[in-house]
Structure formats: structure tokens, C-alpha cells
BALO-755100 format. One line per field, with one value per residue: residue in three letters; x, z, y of N, C-alpha, C in turn. Coordinates in pm, whole numbers, plus 50000, padded with zeros to 5 digits. Layout:
REM BALO-755100
resn = [ALA	...]
n_east = [X	...]
n_up = [Z	...]
n_north = [Y	...]
ca_east = [X	...]
ca_up = [Z	...]
ca_north = [Y	...]
c_east = [X	...]
c_up = [Z	...]
c_north = [Y	...]
This chain:
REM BALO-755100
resn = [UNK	UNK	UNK	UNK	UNK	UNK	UNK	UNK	UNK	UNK	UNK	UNK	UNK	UNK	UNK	UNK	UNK	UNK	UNK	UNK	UNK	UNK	UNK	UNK	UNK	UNK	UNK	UNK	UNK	UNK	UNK	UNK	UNK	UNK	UNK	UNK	UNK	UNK	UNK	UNK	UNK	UNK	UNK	UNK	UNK	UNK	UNK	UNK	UNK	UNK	UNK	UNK	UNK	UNK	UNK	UNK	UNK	UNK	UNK	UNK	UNK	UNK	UNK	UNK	UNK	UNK	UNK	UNK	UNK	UNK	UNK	UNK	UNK	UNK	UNK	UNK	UNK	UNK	UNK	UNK	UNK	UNK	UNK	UNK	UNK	UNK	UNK	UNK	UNK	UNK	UNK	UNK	UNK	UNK	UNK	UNK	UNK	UNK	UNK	UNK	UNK	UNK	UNK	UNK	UNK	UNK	UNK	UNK	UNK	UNK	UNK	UNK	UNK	UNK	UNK	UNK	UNK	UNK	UNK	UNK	UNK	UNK	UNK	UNK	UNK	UNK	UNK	UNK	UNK	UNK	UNK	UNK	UNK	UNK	UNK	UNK	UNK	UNK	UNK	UNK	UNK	UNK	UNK	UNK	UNK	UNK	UNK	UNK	UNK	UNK	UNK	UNK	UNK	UNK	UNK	UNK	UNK	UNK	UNK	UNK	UNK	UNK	UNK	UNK	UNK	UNK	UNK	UNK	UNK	UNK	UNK	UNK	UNK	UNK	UNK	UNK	UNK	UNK	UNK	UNK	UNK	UNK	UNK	UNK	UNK	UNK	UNK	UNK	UNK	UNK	UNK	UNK	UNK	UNK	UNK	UNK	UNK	UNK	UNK	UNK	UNK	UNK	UNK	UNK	UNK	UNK	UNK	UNK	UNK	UNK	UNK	UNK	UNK	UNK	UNK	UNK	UNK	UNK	UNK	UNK	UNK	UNK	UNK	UNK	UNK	UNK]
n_east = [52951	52876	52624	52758	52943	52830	52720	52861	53015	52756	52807	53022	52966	52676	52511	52418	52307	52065	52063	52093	52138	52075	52147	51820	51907	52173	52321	52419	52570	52378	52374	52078	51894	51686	51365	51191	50798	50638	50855	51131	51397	51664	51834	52205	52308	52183	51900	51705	51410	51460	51371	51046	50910	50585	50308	50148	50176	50196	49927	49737	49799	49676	49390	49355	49378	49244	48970	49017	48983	48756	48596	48677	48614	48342	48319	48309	48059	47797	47600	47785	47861	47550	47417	47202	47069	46893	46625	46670	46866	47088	47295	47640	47825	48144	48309	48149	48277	48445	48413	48228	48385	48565	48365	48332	48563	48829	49056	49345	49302	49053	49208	49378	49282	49180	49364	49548	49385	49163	49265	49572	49535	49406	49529	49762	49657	49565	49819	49934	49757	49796	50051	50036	49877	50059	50250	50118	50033	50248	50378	50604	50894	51231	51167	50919	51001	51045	50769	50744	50895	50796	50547	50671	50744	50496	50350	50467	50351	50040	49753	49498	49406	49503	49323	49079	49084	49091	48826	48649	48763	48618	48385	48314	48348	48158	47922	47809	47637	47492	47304	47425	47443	47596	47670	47661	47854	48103	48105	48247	48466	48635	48647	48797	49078	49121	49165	49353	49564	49614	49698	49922	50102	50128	50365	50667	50981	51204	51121	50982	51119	51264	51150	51012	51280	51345	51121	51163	51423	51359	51173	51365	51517	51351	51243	51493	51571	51369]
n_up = [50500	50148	49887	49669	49762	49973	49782	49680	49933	49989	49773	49821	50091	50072	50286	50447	50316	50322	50600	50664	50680	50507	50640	50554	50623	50775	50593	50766	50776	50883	51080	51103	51118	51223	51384	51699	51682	51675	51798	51701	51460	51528	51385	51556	51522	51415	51476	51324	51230	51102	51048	51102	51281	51288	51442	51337	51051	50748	50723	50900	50704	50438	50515	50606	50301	50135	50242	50217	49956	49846	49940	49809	49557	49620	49654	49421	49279	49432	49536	49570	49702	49781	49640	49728	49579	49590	49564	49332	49304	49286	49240	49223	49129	49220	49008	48795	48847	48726	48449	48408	48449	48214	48009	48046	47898	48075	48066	48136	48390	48479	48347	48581	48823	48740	48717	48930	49164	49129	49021	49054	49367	49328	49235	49406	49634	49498	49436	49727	49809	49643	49665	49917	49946	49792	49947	50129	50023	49969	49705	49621	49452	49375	49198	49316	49499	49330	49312	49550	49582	49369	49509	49744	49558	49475	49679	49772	49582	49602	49645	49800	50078	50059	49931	49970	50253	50122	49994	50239	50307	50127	50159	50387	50347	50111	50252	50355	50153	49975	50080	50174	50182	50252	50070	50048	49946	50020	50294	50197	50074	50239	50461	50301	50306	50538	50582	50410	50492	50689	50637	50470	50685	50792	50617	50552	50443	50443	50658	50499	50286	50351	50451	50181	50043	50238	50187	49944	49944	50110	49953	49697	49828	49908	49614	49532	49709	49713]
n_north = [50115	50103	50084	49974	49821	49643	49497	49337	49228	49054	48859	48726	48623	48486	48333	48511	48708	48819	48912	49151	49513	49859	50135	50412	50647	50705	50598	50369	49994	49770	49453	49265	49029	48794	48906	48915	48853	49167	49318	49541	49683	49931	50165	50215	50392	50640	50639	50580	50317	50049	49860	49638	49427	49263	49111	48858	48961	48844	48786	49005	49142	49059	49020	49265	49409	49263	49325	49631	49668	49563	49760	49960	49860	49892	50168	50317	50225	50355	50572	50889	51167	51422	51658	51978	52267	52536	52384	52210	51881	51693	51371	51172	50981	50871	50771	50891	51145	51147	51109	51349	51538	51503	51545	51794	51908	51888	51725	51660	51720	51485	51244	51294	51232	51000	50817	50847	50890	50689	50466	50400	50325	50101	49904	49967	49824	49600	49468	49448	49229	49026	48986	48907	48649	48551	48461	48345	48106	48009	48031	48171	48308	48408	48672	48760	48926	49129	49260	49324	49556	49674	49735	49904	50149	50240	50313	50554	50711	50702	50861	50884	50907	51222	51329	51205	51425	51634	51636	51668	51884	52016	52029	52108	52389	52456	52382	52607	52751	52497	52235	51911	51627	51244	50990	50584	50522	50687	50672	50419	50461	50599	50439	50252	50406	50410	50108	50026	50196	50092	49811	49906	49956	49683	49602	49555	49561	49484	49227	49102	49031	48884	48657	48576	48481	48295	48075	48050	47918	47655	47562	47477	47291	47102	47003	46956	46785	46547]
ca_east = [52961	52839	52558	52837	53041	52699	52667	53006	53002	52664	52811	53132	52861	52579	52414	52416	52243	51902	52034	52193	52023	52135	52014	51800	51948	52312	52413	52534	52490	52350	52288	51937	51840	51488	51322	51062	50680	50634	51001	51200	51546	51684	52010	52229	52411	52094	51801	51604	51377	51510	51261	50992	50829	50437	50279	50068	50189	50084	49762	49672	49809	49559	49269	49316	49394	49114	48872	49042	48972	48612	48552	48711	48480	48157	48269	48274	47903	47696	47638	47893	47772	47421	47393	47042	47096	46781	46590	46748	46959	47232	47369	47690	47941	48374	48374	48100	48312	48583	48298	48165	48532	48542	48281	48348	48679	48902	49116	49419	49234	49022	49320	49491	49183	49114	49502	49659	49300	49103	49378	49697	49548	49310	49650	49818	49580	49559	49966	49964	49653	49845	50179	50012	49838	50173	50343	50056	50001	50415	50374	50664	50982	51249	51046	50840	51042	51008	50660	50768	50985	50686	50456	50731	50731	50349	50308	50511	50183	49955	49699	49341	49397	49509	49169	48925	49071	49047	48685	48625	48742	48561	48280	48303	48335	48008	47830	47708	47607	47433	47265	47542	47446	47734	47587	47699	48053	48168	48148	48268	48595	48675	48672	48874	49164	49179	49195	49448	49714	49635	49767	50062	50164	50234	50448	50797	51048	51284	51118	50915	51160	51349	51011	51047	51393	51357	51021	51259	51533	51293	51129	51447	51563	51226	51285	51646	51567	51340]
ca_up = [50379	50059	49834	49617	49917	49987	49709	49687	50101	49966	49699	49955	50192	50051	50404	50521	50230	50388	50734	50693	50594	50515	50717	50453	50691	50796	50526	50805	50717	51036	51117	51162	51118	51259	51496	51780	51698	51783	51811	51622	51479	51517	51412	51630	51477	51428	51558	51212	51252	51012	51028	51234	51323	51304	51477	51207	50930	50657	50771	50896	50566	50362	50533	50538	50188	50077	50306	50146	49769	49845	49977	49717	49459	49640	49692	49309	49244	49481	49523	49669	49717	49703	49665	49727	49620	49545	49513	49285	49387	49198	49255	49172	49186	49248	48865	48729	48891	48620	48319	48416	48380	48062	47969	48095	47854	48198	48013	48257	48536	48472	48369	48680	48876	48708	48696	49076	49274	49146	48890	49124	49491	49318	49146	49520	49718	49475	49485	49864	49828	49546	49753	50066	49948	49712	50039	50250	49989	49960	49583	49587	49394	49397	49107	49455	49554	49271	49309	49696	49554	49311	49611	49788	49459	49465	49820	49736	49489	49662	49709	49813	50200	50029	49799	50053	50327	50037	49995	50329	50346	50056	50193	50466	50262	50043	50319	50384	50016	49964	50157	50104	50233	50226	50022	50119	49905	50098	50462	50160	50084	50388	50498	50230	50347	50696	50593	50304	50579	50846	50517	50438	50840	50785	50468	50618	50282	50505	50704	50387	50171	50425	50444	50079	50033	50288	50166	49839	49964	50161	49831	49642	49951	49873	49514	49495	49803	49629]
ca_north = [50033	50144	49963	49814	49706	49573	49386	49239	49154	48962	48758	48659	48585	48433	48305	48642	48844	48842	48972	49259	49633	49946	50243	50512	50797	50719	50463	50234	49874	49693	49311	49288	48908	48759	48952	48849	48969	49305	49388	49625	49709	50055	50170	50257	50554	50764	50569	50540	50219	49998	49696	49595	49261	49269	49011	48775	49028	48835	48760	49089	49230	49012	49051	49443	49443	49231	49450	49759	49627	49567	49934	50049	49856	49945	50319	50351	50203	50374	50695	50910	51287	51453	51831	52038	52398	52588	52313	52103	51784	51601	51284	51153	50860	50876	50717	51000	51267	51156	51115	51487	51617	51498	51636	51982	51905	51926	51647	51703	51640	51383	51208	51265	51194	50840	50735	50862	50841	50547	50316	50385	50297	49997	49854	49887	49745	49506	49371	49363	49151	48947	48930	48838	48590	48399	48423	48247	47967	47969	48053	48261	48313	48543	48753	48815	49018	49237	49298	49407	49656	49769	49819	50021	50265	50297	50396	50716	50798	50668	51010	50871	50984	51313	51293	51196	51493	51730	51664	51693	52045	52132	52027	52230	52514	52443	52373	52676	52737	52376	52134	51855	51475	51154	50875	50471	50533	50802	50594	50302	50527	50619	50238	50205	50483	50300	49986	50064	50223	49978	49726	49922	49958	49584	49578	49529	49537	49379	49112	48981	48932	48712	48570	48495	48403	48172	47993	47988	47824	47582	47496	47411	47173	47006	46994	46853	46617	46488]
c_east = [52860	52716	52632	52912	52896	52696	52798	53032	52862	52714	52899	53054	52731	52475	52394	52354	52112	51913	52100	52089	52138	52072	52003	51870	52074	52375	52477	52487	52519	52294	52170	51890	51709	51515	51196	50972	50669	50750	51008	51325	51590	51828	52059	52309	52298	51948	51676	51580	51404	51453	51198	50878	50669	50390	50150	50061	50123	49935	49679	49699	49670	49474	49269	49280	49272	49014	48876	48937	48827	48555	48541	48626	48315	48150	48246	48165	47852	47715	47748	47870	47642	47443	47251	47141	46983	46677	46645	46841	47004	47312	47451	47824	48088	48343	48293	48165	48368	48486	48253	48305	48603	48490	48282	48492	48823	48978	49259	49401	49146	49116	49356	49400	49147	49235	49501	49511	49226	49184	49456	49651	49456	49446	49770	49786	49590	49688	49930	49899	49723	49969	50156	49926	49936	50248	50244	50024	50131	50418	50450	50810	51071	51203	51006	50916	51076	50904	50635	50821	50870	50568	50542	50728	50553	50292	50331	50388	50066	49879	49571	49330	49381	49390	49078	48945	49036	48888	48607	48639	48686	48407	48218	48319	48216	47904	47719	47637	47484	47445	47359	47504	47567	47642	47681	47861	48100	48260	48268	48436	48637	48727	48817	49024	49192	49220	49333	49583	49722	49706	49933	50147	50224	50288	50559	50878	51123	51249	51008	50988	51277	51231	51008	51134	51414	51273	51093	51340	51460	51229	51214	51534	51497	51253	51397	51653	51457	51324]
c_up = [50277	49951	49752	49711	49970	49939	49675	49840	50045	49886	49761	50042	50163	50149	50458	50412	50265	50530	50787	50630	50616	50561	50600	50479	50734	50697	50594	50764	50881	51050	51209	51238	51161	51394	51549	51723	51772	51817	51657	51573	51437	51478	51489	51674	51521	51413	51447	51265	51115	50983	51141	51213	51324	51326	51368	51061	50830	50651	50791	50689	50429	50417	50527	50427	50129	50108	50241	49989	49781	49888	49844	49602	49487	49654	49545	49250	49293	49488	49637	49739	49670	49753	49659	49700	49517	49503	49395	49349	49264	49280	49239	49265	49201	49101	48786	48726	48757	48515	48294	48385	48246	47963	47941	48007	47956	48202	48140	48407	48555	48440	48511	48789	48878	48714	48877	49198	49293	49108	49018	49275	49447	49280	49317	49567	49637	49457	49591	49886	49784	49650	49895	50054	49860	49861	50145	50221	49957	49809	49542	49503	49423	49337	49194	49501	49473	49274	49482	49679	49499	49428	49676	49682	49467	49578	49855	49652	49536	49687	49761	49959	50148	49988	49903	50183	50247	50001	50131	50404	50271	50094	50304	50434	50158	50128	50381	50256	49927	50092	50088	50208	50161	50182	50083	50066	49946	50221	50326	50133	50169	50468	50483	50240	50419	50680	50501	50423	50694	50744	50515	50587	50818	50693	50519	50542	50379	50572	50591	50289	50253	50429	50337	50061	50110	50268	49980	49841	50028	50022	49735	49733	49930	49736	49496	49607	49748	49516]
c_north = [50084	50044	49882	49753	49636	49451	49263	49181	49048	48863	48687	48584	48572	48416	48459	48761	48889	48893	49080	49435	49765	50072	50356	50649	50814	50642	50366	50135	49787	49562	49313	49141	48913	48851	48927	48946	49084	49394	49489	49673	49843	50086	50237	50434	50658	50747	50569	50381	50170	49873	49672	49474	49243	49143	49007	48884	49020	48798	48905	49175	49162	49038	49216	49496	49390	49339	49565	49728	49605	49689	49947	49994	49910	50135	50379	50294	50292	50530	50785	51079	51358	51618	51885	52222	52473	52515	52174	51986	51716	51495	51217	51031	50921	50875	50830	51095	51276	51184	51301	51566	51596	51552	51743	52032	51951	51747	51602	51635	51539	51305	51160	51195	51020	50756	50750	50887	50701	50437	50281	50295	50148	49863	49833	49814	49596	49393	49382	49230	48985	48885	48849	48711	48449	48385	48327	48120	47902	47956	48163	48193	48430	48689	48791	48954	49186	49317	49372	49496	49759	49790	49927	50148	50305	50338	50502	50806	50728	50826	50963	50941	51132	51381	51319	51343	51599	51725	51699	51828	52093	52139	52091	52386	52575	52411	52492	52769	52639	52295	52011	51703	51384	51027	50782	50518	50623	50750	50480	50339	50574	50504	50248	50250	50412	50193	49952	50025	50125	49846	49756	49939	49844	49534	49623	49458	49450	49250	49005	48925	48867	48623	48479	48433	48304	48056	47950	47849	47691	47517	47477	47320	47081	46929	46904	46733	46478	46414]
């Protein structure tokens, strides 16, 4: 079945638009519905996982995400690398790096530096944080489910893992050049990587927005019974 046979089987079948998925790798479309914590639904054609169950989802997903979002503010205060080479030492923050590439008129890259390392992953972290927290006080809508869609697009640019292993080889490469110490925002970005992907592990497009649509429909039952 095709996404408009999709969408026309959804409007025929209303009760059934939240339990059905379409696999990214065979196009089949497979009844998923609720699944027990910890479970998983695979398709059967060509065994892509197609949704999986995380026990206390939104819970772990907020507290990761919070955790994340506080790294990520303390790894841009403090200092983040110290160099010794011939005497001299230099100290410098994540947010200087960008300021000094400015400087150096390396426009381009500071740019890309201040948008797709620090803006982009501060702007994810910060919807999951947002989403996981309208869905735990039940402050959702279907709108919600837009802002689940816009985290799925920003996890494709997401680069800070990319970022932080790339300094890590360069630093093994200057190391024998300069004496090279890891100030607190280093361990504080690093945190902030782990705790990030241990976040997006439980972001499950499919079982949150039955999550939502059903804390929807539950809050217009309320509404009109009322």
C-alpha cells in the first residue's frame, strides 16, 4: 500500500490511523498497534524494526534531555582546551573557538561552526526536552506532533558526536607538537554527546504520537463530557 492508499485507508478508517506504519525499506504497510515495554515490531517482509517500546520512554527521554541541555550550557562557559607550546599557553572556550574564526575572517566556518555544532544540537535537545515534557503534563495537541516530525528532521544534522570525535583525533595529532590538557567543558561535552543519544534512543515517531493522539482524544472526551 502506497502513502496515498495510506491516507485514504486512514480517512475510511479513522480508529485505525494510529496503528498501522509503513515500512522505510519495503513500503509494506504493517499493523503495529500498542506494544509491551521493551518489545518491538519488525516487519515481516524484510525485518526493518519499525517501532519499538522503551520502557518509561518519556521519562527517561526528559531526564536525558534535560541532563543533555545542562552539559551543553556548562561546556560553553568554561574552559574547553589548554595548549602549552614553547612556553606559552592559551586558553579557550567551544563559543571563543567561533569568535577567533571570525576574527581570522574564516566567515564560512564560523558560520557553520556556530549554526550545525552549537545552535542545531542546543535547538534539538531542546524540543525533545519541550515534547517530553507537553506529553508528561498532557499539554499536547495534534500540532505535537509536528514538533515530533521537526525533531526527526534535526537528528539527520545533528553533528556534535561528529565534532567532539574530530577533536579527539586532532588532538592526537597535536599532541606530539603541544602539551594539550581537557578543561571542565570538554568532560562537559562529552556528557553532553552521551546523554544526547541515550535521549534520541528513546524518541519512537511511532509510539509517541499514539501517545499523543491518544492523550488528544482523551482530552476531548473530557471536554465534551463535560
Amino acid at each position: 500500500m502506497t502513502a496515498n492508499e495510506l491516507t485514504k485507508f486512514n480517512r475510511l478508517n479513522p480508529d485505525n490511523y494510529d496503528s498501522c506504519a509503513i515500512c522505510h525499506e519495503c513500503d509494506m504497510l504493517v499493523e503495529v498497534g500498542d506494544l509491551p515495554p521493551g518489545h518491538k515490531a519488525i516487519c515481516p517482509r524484510c525485518g526493518f524494526v519499525l517501532s519499538r517500546a522503551h520502557t518509561n520512554a518519556v521519562d527517561r527521554m526528559l531526564i536525558f534531555s534535560i541532563t543533555a541541555l545542562v552539559c551543553l550550557i556548562f561546556s560553553n562557559l568554561l574552559g574547553f582546551v589548554q595548549m602549552a607550546v614553547q612556553g606559552q599557553e592559551r586558553k579557550i572556550t567551544l563559543f571563543e573557538t567561533v569568535q577567533v574564526l571570525f576574527e581570522l575572517d574564516e566567515f564560512a566556518l564560523a558560520a557553520f561552526m556556530l549554526i550545525v555544532i552549537i545552535g542545531l544540537p542546543t535547538l534539538f535537545v531542546g524540543a525533545i526536552s519541550w515534547l517530553a515534557v507537553s506529553i508528561k503534563l498532557q499539554r499536547v495537541s495534534l500540532q505535537t506532533i509536528s514538533l515530533l516530525r521537526f525533531i526527526g528532521y534535526l537528528r539527520f544534522w545533528n553533528m556534535a558526536e561528529i565534532f567532539f570525535l574530530g577533536i579527539l583525533i586532532s588532538m592526537v595529532k597535536v599532541a606530539s607538537l603541544a602539551h594539550i590538557s581537557v578543561g571542565f567543558s570538554f568532560w562537559a561535552y562529552g556528557l553532553f554527546n552521551l546523554f544526547l543519544i541515550a535521549a534520541m534512543m528513546h524518541v519512537d515517531k511511532f509510539q509517541l504520537a499514539r501517545i499523543i493522539r491518544r492523550t488528544v482524544r482523551q482530552t476531548q472526551v473530557m471536554v465534551n463530557g463535560g
